[in-house]
Backbone as a ProteinNet text record, in pm:
[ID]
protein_1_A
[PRIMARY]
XXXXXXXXXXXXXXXXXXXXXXXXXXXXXXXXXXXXXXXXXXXXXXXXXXXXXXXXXXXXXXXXXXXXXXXXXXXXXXXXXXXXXXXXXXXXXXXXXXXXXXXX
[TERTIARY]
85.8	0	90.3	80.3	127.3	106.5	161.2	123.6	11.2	-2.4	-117.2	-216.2	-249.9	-324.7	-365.4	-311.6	-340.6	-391	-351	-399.8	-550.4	-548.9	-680.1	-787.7	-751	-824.8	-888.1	-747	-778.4	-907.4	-836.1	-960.5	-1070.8	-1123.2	-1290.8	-1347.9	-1240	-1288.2	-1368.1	-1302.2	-1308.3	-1417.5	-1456.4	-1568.1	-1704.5	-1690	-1790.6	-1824.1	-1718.2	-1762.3	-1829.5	-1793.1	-1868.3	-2003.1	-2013.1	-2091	-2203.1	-2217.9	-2284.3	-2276.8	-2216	-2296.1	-2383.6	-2372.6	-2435.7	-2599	-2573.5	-2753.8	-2763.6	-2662.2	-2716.6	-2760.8	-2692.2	-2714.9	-2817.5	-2939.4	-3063.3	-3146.4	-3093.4	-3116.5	-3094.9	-2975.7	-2964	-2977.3	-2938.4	-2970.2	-2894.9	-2778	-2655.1	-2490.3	-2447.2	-2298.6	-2185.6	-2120.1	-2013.3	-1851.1	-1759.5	-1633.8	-1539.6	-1440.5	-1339.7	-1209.1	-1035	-974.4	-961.1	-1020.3	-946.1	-1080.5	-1194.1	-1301.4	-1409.6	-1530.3	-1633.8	-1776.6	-1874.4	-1983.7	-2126.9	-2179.1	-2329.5	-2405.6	-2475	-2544.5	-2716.4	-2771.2	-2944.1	-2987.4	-2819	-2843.2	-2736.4	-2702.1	-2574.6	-2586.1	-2520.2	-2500.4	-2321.5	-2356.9	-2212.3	-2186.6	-2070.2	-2041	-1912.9	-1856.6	-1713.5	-1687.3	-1566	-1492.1	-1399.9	-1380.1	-1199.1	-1124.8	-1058.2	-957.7	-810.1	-853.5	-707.4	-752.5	-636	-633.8	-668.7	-696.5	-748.6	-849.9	-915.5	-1094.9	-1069.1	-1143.6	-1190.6	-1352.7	-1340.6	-1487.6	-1516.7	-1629.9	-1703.5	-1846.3	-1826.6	-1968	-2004.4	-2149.2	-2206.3	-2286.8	-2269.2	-2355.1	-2446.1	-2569.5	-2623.6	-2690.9	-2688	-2755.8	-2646.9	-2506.9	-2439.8	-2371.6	-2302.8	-2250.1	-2131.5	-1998	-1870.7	-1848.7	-1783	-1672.4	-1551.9	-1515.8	-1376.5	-1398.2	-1294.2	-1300.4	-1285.7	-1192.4	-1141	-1213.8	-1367.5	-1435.8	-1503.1	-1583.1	-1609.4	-1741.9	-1765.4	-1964.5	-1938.1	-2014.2	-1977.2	-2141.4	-2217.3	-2320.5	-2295.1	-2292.8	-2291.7	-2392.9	-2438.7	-2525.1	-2460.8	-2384.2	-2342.2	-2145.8	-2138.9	-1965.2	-1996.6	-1872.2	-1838.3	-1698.8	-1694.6	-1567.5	-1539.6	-1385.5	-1308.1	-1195.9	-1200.1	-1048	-1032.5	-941.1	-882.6	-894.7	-896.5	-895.6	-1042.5	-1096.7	-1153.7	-1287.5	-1451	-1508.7	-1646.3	-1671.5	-1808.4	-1881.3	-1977.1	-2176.5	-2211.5	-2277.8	-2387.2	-2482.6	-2622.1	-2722.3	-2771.3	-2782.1	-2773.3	-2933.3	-2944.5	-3039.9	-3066.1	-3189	-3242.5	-3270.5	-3300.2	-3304.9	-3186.7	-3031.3	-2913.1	-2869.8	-2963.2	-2876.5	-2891.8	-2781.7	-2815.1	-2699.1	-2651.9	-2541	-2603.5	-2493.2	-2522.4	-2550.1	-2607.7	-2647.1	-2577.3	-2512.5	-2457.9	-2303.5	-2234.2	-2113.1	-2148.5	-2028.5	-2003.3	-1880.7
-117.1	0	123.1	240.6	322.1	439.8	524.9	671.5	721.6	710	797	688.9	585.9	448.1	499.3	501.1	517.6	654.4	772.3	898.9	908.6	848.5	825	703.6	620.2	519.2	607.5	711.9	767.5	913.4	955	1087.6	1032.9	896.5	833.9	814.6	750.5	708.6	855.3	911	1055.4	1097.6	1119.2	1167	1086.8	937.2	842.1	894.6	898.7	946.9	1109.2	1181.4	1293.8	1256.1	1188.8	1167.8	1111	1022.3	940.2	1040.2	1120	1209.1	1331.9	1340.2	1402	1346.1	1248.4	1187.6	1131.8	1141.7	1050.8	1218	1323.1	1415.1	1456.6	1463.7	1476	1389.3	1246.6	1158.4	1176.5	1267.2	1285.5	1390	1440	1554.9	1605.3	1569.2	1642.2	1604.9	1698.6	1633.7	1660.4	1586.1	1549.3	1603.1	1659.9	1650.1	1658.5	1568	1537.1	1595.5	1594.7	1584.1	1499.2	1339.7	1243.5	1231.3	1218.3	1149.5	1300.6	1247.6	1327.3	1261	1302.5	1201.6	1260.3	1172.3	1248.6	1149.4	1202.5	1105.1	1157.6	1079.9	1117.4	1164.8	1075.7	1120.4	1166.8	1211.6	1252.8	1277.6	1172.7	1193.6	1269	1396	1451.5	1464.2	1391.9	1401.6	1474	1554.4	1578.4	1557	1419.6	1366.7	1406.5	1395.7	1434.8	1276.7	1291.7	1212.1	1271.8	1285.5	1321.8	1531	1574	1727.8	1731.2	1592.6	1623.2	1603.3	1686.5	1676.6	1630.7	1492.1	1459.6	1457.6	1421	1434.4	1247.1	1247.2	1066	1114.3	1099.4	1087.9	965.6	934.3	847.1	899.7	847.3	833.8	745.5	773.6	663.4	683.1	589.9	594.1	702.8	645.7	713.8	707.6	786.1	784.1	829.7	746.7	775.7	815.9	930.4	987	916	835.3	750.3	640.4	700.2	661.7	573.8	484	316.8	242.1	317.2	203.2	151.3	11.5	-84	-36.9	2.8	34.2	150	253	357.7	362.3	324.6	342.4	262.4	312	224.6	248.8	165.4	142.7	296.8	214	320.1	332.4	450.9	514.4	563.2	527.3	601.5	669.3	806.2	903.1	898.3	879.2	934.9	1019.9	1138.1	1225.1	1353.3	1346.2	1492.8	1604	1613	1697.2	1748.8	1842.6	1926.5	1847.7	1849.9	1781.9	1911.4	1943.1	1997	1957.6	1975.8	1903.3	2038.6	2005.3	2093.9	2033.7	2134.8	2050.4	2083.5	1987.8	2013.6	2123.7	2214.1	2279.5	2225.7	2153	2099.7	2182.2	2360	2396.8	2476.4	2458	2501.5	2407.3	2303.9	2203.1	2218	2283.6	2287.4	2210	2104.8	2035.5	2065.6	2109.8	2103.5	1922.3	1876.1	1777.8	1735.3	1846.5	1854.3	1800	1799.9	1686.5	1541.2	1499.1	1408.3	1288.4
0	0	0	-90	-66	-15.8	0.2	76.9	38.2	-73.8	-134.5	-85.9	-130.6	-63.9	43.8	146.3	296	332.8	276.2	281.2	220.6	122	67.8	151.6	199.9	288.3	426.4	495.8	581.9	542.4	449	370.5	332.3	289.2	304.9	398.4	492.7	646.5	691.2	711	804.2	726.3	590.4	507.8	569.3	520.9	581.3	717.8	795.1	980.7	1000.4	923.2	940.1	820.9	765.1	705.9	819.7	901.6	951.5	1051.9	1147.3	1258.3	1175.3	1060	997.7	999.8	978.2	1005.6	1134.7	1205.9	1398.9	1449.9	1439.3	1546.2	1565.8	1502.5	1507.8	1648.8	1639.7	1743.8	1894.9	1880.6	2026.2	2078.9	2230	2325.8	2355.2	2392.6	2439.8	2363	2351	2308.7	2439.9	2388	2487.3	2466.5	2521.7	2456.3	2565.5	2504.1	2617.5	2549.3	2642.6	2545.5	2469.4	2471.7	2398.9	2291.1	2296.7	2252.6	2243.1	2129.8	2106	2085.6	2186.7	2175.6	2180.2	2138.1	2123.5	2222.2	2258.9	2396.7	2418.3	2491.2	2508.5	2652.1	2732.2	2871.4	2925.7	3028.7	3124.1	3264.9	3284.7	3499.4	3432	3494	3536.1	3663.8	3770.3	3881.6	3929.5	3972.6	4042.8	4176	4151.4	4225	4296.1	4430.1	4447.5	4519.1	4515.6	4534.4	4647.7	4746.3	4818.1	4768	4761.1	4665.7	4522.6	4463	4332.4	4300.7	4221.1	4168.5	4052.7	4001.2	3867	3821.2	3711.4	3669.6	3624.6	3679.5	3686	3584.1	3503.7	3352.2	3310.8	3317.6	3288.1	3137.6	3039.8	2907.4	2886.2	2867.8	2805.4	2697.4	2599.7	2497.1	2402.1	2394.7	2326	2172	2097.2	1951.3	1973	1944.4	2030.3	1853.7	1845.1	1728.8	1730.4	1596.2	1615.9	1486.1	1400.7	1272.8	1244.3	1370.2	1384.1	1431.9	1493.2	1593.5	1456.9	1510.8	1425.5	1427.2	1573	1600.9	1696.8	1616.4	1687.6	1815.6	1828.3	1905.5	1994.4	2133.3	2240.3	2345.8	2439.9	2523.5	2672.6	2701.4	2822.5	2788.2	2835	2852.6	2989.1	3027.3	3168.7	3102.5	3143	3120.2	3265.3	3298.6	3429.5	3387.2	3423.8	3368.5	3522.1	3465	3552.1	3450.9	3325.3	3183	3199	3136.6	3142.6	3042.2	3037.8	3025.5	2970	2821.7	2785.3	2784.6	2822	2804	2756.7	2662.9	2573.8	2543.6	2513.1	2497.8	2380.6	2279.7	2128.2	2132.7	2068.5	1996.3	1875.2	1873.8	1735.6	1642.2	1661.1	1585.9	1537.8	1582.8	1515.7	1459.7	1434.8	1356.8	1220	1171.8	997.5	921.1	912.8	837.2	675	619.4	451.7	414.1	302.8	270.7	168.2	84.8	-10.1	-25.2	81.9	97.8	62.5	-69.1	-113.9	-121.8
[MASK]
++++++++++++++++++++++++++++++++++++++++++++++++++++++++++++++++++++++++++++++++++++++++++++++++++++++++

């Protein structure tokens, strides 16, 4: 396989994946963002933890759509997030959702 091969395998992937939250985000309620991961979810227990002097954050998802071009199935039942990193919840507005349709 060559460079171009693989640049191109990776530039469909990534098309296909924004392709497909393109038609899930409608489905759900809240999005999610971590540093590592990006998710669309229906529910959210957000908790803050400490530990000794340190506070983390304990997130429960359910009914979630994990962003990740390598997963095989991106819809999962429940995620639990644990981080010390910094953690957005937003709550999607159905009516700012305008994705063009027109990407091919």
């Amino acid at each position: 396989m060559s460079a171009e091969d693989l640049d191109n395998y990776e530039t469909d992937a990534e098309l296909a994946l924004y392709r497909e939250y393109r038609d899930v985000i409608k489905l759900f309620t809240y999005v999610v963002e971590t540093e590592r991961r990006f998710y669309l979810a229906n529910k959210v227990d957000f908790n803050v933890r400490s530990a000794g002097q340190d506070v983390y954050f304990d997130v429960q998802l359910t009914d979630a759509w994990v962003w990740d071009v390598y997963r095989p199935s991106r819809f999962v039942t429940n995620v639990r997030i644990v981080t010390f990193k910094d953690v957005n919840v937003e709550e999607v507005q159905k009516t700012d959702i305008d994705i063009p349709d027109d990407i091919s």
